[in-house]
C-alpha positions in Angstrom: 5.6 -38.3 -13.6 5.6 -37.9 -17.5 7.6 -34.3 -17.9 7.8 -31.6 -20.0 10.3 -28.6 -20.4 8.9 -25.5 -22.1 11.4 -22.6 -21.7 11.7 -19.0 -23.1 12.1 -15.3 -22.1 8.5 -15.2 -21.7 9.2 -11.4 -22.0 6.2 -11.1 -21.7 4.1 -14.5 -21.6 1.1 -14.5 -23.8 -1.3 -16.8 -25.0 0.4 -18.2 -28.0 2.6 -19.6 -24.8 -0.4 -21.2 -22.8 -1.8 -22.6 -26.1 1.8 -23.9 -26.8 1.8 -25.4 -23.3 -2.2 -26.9 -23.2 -1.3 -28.8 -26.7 1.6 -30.6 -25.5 0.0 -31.6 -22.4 -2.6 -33.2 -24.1 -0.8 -34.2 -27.7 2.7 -35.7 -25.7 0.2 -36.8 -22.5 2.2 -35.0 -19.9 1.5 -34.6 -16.2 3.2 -32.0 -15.8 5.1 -29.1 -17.7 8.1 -26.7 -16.0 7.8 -23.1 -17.7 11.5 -22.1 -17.0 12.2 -18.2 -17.7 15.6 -17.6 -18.9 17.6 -15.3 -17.4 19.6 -14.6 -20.3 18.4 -16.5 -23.7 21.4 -17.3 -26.2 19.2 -16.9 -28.5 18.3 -13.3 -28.1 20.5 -10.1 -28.5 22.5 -9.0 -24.7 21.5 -5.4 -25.6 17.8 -6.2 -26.9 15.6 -3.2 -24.9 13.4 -5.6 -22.6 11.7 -2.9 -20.2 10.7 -5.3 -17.9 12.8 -7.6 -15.0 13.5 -11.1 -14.1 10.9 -10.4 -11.0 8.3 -8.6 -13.7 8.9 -11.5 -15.7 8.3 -14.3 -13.4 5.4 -12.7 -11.6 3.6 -12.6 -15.5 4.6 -16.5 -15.7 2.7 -16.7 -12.4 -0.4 -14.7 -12.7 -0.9 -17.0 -16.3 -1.2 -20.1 -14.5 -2.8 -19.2 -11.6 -5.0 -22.7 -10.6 -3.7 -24.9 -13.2 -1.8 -27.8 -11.3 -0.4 -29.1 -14.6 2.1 -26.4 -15.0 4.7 -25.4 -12.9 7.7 -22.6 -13.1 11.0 -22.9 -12.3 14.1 -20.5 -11.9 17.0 -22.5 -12.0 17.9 -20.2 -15.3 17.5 -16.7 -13.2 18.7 -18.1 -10.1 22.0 -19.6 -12.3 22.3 -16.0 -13.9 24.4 -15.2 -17.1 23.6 -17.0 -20.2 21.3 -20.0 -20.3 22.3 -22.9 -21.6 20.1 -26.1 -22.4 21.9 -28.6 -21.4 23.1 -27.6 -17.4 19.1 -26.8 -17.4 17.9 -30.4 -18.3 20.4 -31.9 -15.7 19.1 -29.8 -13.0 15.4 -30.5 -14.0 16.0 -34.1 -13.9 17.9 -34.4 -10.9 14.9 -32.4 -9.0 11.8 -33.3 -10.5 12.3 -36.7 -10.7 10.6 -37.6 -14.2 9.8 -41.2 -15.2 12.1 -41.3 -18.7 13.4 -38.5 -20.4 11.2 -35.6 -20.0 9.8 -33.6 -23.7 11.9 -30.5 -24.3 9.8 -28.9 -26.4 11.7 -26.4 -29.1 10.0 -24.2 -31.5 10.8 -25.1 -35.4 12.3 -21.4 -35.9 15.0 -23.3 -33.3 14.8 -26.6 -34.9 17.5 -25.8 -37.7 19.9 -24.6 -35.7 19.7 -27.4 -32.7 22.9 -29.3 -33.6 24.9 -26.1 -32.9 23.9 -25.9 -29.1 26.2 -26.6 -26.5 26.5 -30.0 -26.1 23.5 -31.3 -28.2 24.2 -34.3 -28.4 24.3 -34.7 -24.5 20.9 -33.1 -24.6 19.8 -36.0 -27.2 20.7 -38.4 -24.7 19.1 -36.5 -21.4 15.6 -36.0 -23.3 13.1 -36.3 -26.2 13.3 -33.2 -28.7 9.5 -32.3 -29.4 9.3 -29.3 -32.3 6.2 -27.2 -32.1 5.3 -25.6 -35.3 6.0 -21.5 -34.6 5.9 -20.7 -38.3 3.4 -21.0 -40.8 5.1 -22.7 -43.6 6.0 -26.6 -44.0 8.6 -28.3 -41.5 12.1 -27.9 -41.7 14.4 -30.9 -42.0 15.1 -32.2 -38.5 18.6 -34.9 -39.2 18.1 -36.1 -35.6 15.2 -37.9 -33.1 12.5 -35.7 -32.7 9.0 -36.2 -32.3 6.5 -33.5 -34.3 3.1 -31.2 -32.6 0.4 -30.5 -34.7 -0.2 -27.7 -33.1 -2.3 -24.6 -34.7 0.1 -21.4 -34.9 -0.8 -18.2 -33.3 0.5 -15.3 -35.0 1.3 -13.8 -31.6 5.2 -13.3 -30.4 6.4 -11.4 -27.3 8.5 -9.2 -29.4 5.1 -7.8 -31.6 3.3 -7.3 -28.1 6.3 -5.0 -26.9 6.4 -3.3 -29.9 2.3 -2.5 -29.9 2.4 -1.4 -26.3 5.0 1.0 -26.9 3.5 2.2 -30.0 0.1 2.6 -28.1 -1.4 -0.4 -30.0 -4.0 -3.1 -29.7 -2.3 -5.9 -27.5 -4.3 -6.3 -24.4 -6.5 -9.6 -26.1 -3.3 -10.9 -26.4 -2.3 -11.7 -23.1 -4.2 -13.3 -20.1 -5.7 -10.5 -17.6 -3.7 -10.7 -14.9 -0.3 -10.5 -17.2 -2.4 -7.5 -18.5 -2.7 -6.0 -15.2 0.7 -6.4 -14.2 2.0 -4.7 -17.2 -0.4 -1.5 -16.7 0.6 -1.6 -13.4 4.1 -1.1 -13.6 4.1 0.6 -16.7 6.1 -2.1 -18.2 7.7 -1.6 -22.4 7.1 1.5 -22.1 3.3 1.8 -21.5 2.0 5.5 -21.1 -0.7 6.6 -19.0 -3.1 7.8 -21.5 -3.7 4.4 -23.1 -6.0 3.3 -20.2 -8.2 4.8 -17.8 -6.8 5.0 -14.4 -9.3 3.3 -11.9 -9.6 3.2 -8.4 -8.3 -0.3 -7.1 -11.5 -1.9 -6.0 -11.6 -4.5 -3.1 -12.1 -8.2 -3.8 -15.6 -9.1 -3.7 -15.5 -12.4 -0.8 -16.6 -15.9 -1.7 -18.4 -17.5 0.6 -18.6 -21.5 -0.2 -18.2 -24.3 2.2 -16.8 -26.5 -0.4 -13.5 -25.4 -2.5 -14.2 -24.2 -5.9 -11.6 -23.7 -8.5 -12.3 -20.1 -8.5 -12.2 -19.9 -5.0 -8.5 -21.2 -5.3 -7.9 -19.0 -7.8 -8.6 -16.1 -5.8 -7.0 -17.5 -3.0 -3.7 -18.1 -5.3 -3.7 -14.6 -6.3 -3.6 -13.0 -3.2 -0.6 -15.1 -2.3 1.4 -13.9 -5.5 0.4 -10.0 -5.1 1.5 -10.5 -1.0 4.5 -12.5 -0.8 7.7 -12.3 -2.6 8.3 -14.2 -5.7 10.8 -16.6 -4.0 8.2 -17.3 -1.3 5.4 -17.6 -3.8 7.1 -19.9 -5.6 8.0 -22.0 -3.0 4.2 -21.9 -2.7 3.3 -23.4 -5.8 5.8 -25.5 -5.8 4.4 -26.8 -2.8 0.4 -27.1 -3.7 2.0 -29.2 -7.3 4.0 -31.7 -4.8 1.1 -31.8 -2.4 -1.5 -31.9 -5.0 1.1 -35.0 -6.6 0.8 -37.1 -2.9 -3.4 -36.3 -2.7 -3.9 -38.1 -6.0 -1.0 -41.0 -4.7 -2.5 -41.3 -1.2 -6.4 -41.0 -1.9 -7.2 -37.8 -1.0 -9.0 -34.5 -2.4 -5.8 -33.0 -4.9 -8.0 -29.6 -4.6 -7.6 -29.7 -0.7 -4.0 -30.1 -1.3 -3.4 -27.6 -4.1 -5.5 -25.1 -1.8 -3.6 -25.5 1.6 0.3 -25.4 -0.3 -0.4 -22.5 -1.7 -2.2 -21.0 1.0 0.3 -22.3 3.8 2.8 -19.0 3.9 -0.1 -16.5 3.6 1.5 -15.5 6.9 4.8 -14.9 6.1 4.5 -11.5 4.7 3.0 -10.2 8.4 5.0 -9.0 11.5 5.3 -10.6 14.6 2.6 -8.1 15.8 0.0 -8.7 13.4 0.6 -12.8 13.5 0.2 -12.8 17.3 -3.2 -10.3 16.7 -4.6 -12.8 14.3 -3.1 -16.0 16.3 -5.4 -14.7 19.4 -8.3 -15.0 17.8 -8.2 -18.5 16.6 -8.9 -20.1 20.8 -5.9 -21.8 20.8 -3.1 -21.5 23.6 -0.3 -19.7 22.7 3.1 -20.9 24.4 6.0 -19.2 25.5 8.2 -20.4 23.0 5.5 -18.8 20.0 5.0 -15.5 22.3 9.0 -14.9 22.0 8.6 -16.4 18.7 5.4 -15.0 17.0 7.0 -16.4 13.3 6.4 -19.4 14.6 2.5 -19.1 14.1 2.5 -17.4 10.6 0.6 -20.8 9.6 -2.2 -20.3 12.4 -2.1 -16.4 10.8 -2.8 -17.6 7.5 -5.5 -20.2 8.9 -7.8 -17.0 10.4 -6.9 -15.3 6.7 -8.3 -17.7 5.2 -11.6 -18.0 7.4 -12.0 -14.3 7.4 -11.4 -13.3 4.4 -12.5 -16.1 2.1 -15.1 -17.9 4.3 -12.7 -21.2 4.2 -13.9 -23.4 6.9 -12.7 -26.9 5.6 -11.1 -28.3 8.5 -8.2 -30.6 6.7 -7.1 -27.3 5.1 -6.9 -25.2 8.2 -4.9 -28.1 10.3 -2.5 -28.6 7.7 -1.8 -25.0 7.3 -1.4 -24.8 11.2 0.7 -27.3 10.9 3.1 -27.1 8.9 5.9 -25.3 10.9 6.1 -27.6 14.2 3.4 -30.7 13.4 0.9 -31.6 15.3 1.0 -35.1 17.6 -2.5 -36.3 15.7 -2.2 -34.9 12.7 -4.2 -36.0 9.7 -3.5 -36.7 6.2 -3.6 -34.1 4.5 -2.0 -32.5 7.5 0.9 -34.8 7.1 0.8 -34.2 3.1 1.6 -30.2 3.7 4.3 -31.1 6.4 6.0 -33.4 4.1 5.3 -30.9 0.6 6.4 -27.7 2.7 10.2 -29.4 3.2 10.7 -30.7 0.6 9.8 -29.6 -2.8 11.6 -29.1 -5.7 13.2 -25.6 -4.8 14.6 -27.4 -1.6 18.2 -28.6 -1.4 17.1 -31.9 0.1 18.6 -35.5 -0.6 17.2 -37.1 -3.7 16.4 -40.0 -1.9 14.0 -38.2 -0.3 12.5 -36.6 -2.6 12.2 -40.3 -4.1 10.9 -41.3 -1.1 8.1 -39.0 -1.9 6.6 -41.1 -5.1 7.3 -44.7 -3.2 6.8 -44.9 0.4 3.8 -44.5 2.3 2.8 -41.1 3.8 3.7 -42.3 7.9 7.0 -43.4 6.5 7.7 -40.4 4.5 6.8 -37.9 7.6 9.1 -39.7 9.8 12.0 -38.8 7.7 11.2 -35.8 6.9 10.4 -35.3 10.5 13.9 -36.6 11.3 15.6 -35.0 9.0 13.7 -31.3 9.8 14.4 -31.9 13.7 18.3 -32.4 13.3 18.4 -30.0 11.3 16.9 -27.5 13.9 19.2 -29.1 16.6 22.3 -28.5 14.6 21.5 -24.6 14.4 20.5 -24.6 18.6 16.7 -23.5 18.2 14.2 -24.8 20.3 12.1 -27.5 19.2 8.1 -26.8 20.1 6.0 -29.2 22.2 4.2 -30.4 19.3 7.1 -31.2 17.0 8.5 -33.0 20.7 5.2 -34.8 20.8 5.2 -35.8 17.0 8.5 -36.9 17.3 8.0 -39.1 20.0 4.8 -40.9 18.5 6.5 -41.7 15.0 9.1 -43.1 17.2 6.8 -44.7 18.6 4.8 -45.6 15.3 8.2 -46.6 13.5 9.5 -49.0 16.3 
């Protein structure tokens, strides 16, 4: 895929960001951009007053894109700690995402000046294309190395100003999408008071019903997952509808399906074992021995009767692959085999990279059965119990593969 690398404190992320990010996809004709939060920018002051956490931070990021398949987040900066640096950034990117060429880093011109003193930017030059985006509103700076120009449109809008209004008691609210704004009230984040909004009673979700997916169905459906599960488990989650939504388009089959059951797949995972074996008796299928001593083991059946319950989701691809994507399922179907395969091994994963090549070249049995291989051993090795399905899918892409 054609990549681009947008990164920042997104402290918080407003719209001046999403514009920033729509432009280049369509100006540089991405597939896909990586949002990447800094942990701790080099550019910004250590003892700068944030009021707000890496968690607060990336669960903004994720509220902004809620739906939009073209953008994905990554935390290789928070998860690395300490200051960021550019460079160690673009190698990890590459190594897991896989682009085809060098992926866009897109700077702002305020940086642009300033680029040859980074660490190591002349290894940067040779790992990707600089891209400047205009961020002030005067003419272009004088780049001495490759670079490619946006004409983007400035917004007058900066994460610093927004901090600085909501603290003051200013106007900022038009300045950010609604569900950063409602994170922010919320938690009372840069110093937000009471009195500047009017406390409301938290209202329940008003159901969907639709027998085809809808894009705002998803959305809601994506929203529940990030106010549920952690942010690492969320992410995982979107991380998985992007690679499963990827293999749809490759293999033929409905990306919205795919984007639907990734992120849906760990709606579970936030329940007991309790509460998954009360919603895993409902669904009319047998429960074994090993999942009654093991009621984790059905969190994807869980989320399945969520998703019929609460959202009136009765597309049957979407439920199988949810069900399925812990153990497998001897007959699985495509899109079943699609969330198996996304679930293991997208880009937060510490898998092979051959595998994850595998993902953009083979076809889809051939891909399972590796993944399947690989997932199995790996089970062995730590002495747990394999199910009877996972036995059974073994055997027949044994069988299938012989």
């Amino acid at each position: 895929m054609k990549l681009g690398i947008l990164g920042g404190s997104f402290n918080p992320v407003h719209l001046g960001h999403l514009f920033l990010a729509d432009t280049a996809l369509c100006a540089l004709k991405l597939d896909r951009i990586v949002m990447i939060p800094a942990h701790c920018s080099p550019f910004k002051l250590a003892t700068e007053n944030t009021e707000s956490s890496a968690n607060d931070r990336l669960d903004m990021l994720a509220s902004a894109v809620t739906g939009d398949s073209r953008i994905a987040i990554d935390t290789c900066e928070i998860r690395r700690g300490g200051v960021s640096y550019t460079v160690n950034t673009l190698e990890d990117i590459i190594e897991r995402f896989l682009p085809d060429g060098k992926p866009e880093l897109i700077i702002g011109d305020d940086l642009a000046d300033d680029f040859p003193k980074w660490r190591d930017s002349e290894r940067i030059l040779q790992l990707a294309d600089i891209v400047i985006a205009r961020r002030l509103d005067k003419a272009p700076v004088n780049i001495p190395y490759p670079h490619k120009l946006i004409e983007n449109d400035v917004m007058e809008i900066s994460s610093h100003v927004i901090r600085q209004r909501i603290g003051e008691g200013g106007a900022w609210r038009s300045l950010v999408p609604s569900g950063v704004r409602a994170i922010i009230e919320d938690r009372r984040l840069y110093n937000l008071t009471s009195h500047q909004f009017d406390l409301q009673p938290v209202l329940g979700r008003t159901e969907i019903s639709a027998d085809q997916l809808s894009e705002q169905l998803i959305m809601l459906v994506e929203d529940t997952a990030r106010e549920t599960l952690t942010v690492d488990r969320f992410l995982h989650s979107k991380n998985t509808a992007l690679l499963a939504c990827d293999l749809c388009r490759r293999f033929n089959l409905d990306p919205m399906a795919g984007y639907l059951a990734g992120i849906a797949h760990d709606l579970g995972k936030q329940l007991d074992g309790k509460q998954i074996l009360k919603l895993a008796k409902t669904d009319d299928m047998e429960i074994t021995s090993l999942e009654k001593e093991k009621p984790g083991l059905m969190h994807g059946r869980a989320a399945a009767v969520l998703l019929r319950n609460r959202f009136c989701i009765h597309n049957e691809d979407v439920l199988e692959a949810i069900i399925a994507h812990t153990a497998g399922k001897e007959n699985m179907g495509p899109l079943a085999k699609v969330i198996y395969i996304a679930d293991k091994t997208e880009v937060s994963r510490s898998i092979d990279m051959d595998l994850r090549r595998m993902c953009y070249e083979e076809d889809l049995d051939s891909i399972l059965y590796v993944v399947l291989k690989k997932t199995v051993s790996k089970l062995q090795s730590r002495g747990l119990d394999l199910s009877e399905e996972t036995k059974k899918l073994m055997n027949r892409m044994k069988e299938k593969n012989s």
